[in-house]
N, C-alpha and C positions, 0 to 999 in steps of 0.2 A: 559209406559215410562221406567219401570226399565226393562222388557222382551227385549226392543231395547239394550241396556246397555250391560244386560247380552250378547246377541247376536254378539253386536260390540268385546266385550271381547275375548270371542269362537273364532271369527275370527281371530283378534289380534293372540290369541296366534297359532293358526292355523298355520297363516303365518309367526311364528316365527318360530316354530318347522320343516314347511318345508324348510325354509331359512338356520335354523341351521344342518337340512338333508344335503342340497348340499353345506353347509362349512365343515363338516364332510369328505362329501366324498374326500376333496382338504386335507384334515388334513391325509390321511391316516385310515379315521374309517370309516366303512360301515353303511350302514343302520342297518342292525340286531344287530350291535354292538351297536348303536344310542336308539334303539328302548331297550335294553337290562338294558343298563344305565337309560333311562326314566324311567325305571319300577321300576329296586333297587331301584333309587332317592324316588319312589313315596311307593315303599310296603317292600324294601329288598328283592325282590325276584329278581334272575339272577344276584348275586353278583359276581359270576367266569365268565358270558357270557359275562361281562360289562368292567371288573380287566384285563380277558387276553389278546383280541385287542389292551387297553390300552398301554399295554410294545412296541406295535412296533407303534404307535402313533406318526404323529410328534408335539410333547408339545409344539414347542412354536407356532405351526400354530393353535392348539385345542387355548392356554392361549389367543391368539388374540379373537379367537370368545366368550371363555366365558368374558373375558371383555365385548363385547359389550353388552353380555345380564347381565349383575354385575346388574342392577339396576331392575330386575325383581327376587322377592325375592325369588319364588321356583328354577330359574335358578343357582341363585348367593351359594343357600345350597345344590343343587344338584353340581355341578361343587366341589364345597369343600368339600361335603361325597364324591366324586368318589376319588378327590387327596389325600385322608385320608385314606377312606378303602380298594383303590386299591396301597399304598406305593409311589406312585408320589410323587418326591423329590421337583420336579420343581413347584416354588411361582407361581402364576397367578400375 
């Protein structure tokens, strides 16, 4: 029962990460920049691969999609280390 759980979860976030892939791409950030950010978010490593795409970002289409994922807790602290350590003025 908990191997199904875990399983469901995996996917879950699977299909969030590729959803948040192609809001990305509509926001101005690529994949390697997406993929860039995941990583600092999760180790601090690729903190400049994550920081510089950022600046030509369009913020308030990125702010739309991290609201949606606010309520998933590593989303919600990733999105707020990137606007912290990468100088992003603009609130979520």
């Amino acid at each position: 029962m908990a191997a199904g759980r875990k399983q469901q979860l995996v996917v879950a976030v699977v299909a969030m990460l590729l959803v948040a892939g192609a809001a990305a791409q509509d926001c101005g950030v690529g994949e390697s920049t997406r993929d860039a950010c995941l990583s600092y978010c999760s180790d601090d490593r690729n903190k400049n691969a994550c920081c510089r795409p950022m600046r030509n970002a369009n913020m308030g289409c990125l702010c739309n999609y991290w609201r949606k994922y606010n309520s998933v807790p590593f989303f919600a602290k990733c999105a707020a280390k990137i606007r912290s350590s990468c100088a992003i003025r603009m609130a979520c």
